[in-house]
N, C-alpha and C positions, 0 to 999 in steps of 0.2 A: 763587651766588657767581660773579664775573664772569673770565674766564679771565684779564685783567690781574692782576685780584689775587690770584688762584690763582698765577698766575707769579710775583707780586713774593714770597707768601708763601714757597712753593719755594725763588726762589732767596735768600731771605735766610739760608735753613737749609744751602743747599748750601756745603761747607768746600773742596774743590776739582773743581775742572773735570769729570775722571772721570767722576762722578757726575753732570754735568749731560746727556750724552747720553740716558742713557735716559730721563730727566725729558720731553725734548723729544721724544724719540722716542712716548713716550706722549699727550703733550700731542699733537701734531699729527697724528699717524698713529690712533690711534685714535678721533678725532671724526669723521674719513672715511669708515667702517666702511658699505658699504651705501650710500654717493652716487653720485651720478649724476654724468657728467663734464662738465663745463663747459666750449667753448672762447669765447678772446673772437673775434670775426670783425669784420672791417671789407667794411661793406659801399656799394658806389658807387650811390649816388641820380641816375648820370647815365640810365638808361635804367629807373628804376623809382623810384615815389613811396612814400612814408610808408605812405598808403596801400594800395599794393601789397603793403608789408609783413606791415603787420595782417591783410590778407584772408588771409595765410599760416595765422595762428591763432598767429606767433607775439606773444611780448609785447611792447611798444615802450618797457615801462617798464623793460624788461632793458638799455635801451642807453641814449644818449646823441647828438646832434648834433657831430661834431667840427669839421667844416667845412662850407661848404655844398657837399651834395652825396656827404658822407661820412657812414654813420651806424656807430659802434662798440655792438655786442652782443656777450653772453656766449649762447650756447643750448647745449642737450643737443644728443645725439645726433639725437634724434627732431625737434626743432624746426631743426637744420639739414637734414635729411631735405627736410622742409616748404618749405622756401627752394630747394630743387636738384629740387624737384619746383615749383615756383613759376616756374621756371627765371630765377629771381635767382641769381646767383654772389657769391660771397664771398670773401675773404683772411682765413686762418687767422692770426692775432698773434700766441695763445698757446694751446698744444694743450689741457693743461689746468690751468684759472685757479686750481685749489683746490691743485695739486701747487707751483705759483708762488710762492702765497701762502706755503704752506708753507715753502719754501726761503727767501724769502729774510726770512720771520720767523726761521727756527733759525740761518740764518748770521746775524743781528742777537743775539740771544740770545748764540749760541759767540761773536760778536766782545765784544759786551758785556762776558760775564763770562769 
């Protein structure tokens, strides 16, 4: 079952508000259980290529092109490690993208209902 309709199910049953914290608190805090943290990084392709990347071992399909010149990834702990031992430097966006995600689905949710 797909957590959309896990949630639509949920909340068609929920009679007030109350009750929908712990629903959410469940729903998003316990599929985390045991992950690994994820930050997004922005990193500058002025003094390092695509290329350069890869040879880190990290993955390129973790990220995206933003500009030229800009590339935005999500890595672990351990694959930013790999970049600062790379001696590629990075700009942290978001510390962690899974706690993000989280937030601002459950304020979408409490605004909703």
């Amino acid at each position: 079952m797909s957590l959309n309709l896990l949630i639509n199910r949920t909340t068609n049953k929920i009679k007030n508000e109350k009750t929908i914290y712990p629903i959410v608190f469940f729903l998003f805090h316990g599929n985390s259980i045991g992950q690994t943290t994820h930050s997004r990084v922005e990193i500058s392709l002025k003094d390092h290529s695509l290329r350069d990347l890869a040879e880190t071992g990290v993955a390129l399909e973790a990220g995206y092109l933003k500009a030229k010149g800009i590339y935005i990834g999500e890595y672990n702990v351990s694959e930013l490690q790999k970049l600062q031992n790379a001696g590629i430097s990075y700009k942290v966006l978001i510390e962690d993208v899974t706690a993000f995600y989280q937030a601002r689905a459950q304020a979408f949710l409490v605004r909703k209902f």
